[in-house]
C-alpha positions in Angstrom: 160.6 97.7 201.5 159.4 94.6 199.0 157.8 95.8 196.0 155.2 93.3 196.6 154.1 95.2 200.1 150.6 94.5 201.0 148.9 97.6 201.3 150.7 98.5 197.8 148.8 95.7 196.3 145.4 96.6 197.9 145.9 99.8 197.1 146.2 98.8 193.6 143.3 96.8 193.5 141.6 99.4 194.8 142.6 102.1 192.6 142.1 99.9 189.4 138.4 98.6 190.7 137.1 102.2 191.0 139.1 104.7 189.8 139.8 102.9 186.8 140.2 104.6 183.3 139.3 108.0 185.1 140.8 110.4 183.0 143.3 113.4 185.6 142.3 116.7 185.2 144.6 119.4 184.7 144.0 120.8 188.1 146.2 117.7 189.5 148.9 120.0 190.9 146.5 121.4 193.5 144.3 118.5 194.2 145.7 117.9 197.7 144.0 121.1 198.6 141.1 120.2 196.2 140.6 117.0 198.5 140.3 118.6 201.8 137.9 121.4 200.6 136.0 118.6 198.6 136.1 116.4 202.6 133.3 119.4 203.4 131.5 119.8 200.6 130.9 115.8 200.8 129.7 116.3 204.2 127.3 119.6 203.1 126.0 116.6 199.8 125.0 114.2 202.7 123.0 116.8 204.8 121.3 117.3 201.5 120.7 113.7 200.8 119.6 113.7 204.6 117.0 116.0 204.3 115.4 114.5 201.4 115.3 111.5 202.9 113.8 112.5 205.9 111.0 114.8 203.5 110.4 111.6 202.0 109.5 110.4 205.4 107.0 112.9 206.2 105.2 112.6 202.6 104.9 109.0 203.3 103.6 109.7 206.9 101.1 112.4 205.1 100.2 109.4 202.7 99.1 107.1 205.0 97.1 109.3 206.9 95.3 110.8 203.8 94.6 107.7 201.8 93.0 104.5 202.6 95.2 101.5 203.0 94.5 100.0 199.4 96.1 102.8 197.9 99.2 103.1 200.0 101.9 101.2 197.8 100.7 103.2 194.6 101.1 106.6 196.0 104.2 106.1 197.9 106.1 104.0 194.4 105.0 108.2 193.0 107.1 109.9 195.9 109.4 106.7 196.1 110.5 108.4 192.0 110.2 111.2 192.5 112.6 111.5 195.2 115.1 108.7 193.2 116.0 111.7 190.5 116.9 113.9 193.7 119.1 111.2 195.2 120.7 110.2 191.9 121.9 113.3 191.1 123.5 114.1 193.9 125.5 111.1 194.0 126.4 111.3 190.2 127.5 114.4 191.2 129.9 113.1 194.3 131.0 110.1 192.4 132.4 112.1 189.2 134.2 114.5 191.9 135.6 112.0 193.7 136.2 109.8 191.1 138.3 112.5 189.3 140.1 113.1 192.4 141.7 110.2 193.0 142.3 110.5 189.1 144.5 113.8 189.7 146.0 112.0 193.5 147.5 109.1 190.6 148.6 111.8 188.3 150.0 114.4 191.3 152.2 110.9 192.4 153.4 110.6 189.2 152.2 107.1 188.6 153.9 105.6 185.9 152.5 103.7 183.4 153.2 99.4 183.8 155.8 98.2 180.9 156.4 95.1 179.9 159.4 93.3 180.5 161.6 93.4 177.2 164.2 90.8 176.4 166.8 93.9 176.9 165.5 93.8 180.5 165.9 90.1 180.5 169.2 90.0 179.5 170.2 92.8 182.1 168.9 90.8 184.4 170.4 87.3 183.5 174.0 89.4 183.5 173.1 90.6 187.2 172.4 86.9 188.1 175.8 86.1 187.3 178.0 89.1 189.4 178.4 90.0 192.8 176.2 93.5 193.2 176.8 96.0 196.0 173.2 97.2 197.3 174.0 100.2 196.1 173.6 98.2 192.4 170.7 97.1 193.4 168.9 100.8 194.4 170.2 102.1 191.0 168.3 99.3 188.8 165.2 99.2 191.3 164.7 103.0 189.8 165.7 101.9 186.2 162.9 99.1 186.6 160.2 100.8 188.7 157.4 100.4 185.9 157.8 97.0 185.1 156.9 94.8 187.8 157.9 91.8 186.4 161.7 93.4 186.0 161.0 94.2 190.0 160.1 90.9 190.7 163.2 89.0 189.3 165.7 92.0 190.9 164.0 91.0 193.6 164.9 87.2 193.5 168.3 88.4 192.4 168.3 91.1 196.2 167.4 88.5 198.2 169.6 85.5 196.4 172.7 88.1 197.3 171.7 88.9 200.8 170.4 92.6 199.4 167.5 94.5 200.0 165.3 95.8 197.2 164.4 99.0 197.5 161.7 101.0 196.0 162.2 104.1 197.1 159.5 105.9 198.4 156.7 105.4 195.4 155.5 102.6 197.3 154.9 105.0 200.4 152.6 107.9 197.6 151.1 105.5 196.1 149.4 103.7 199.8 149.4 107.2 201.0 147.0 108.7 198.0 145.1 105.6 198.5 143.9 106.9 202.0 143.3 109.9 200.7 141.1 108.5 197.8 140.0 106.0 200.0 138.7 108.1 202.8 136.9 110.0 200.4 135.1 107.3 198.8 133.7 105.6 201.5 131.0 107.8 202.5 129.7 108.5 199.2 130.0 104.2 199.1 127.8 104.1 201.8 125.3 107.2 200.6 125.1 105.6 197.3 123.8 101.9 198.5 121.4 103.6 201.3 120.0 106.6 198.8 120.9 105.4 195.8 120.0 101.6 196.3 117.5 101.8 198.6 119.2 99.8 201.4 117.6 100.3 204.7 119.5 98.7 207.6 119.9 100.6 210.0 123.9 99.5 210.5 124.3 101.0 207.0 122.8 104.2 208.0 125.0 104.3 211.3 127.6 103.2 209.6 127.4 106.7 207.3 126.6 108.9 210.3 129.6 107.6 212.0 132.3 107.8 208.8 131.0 111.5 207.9 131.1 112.5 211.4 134.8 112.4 211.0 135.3 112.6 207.5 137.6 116.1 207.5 139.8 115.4 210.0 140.6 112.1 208.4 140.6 113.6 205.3 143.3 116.2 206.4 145.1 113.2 208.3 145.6 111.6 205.0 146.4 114.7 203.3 149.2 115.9 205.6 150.8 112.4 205.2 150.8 112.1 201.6 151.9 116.2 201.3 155.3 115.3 203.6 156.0 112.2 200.8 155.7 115.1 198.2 157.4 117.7 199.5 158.9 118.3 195.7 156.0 117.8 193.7 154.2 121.2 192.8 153.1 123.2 195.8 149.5 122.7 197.0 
């Protein structure tokens, strides 16, 4: 597999976009399990943010039949906060949680951190250039170089300029795999926070949420599964 796979770059970008400097938790071992029990809780947060909404909706309705048109926008601005503090915390609530999960899904995958290429490295490199290598050379200095991508980048050159294969193991494979996790995770609360949080009222973004949190858990657990048979000796969870 190229170290440059696609999905391994998007998931990546993705990671760095949201997660970001996240700190892990020290409940990381277990988080696999943590991530499908959190799957339901999600979907229990959104019947919450549901029924607010849709209490919202009836003190509006009650607005407009109590007061006289002139005094419509005032009244409902008054509901229209007081329900925004209800709605924001919630989904503070969902994005810390989720937030830290994907956090601990890095941390659980043993995500190393990115290391500049050294002029050791280089020269390693420049002597490889120069010899015939057996693939099996090549595996053994993919795993030497695994957290310096531009190290990965040149033995790849060096692979493909010798007819080889670089090889990445299977980091590659955790890494995209705790993306779906995190990923599959995030999306609802994406959606919840731009139509509660935001305000957004298409109704292709509130269809669009009804349909991802109707099968949230058994994605979720899809996701789950896979990553768990790529981990099979990390700690138990």
């Amino acid at each position: 597999m190229s170290y440059y796979n696609v999905y391994y770059t998007r998931a990546k970008q993705w990671f760095d976009e949201r997660i970001g400097e996240t700190p892990s938790s020290t409940a990381y071992p277990i988080v696999l399990t943590q991530a499908t029990s959190y799957a339901s809780t999600i979907i229990a947060r959104l019947g919450e943010l549901e029924a607010l909404y849709n209490s919202r909706s009836d003190e509006y309705a009650k607005i407009k039949k109590t007061y006289q048109q002139t005094y419509w926008d005032s009244e409902i601005e008054k509901v229209k906060a007081k329900y925004q503090v209800q709605f924001q915390a919630i989904l503070d609530s969902l994005g810390s949680n989720i937030l830290r999960i994907g956090a601990d899904l890095l941390k659980y995958i043993g995500e190393k951190e990115t290391q500049p290429i050294t002029a050791e490295i280089n020269a390693q490199l420049d002597a490889l250039e120069k010899i015939d290598l057996l693939q099996a050379d090549i595996d053994l200095y993919s795993k030497e170089f695994e957290g310096v991508p531009l190290a990965m980048k040149r033995l790849e050159k060096i692979a493909e300029n010798k007819d080889l294969e670089l090889k990445l193991g299977d980091y590659e494979d955790k890494y995209i795999a705790a993306w779906k996790v995190a990923q599959q995770l995030y999306e609802p609360y994406g959606y919840a926070k731009d139509f509660y949080g935001q305000n957004v009222t298409e109704d292709t973004l509130r269809w669009a949420l009804k349909i991802n949190e109707s099968h949230l858990v058994e994605s979720v657990t899809e996701a789950v599964e896979k990553l768990r048979n790529l981990t099979q000796n990390n700690n138990n969870n």
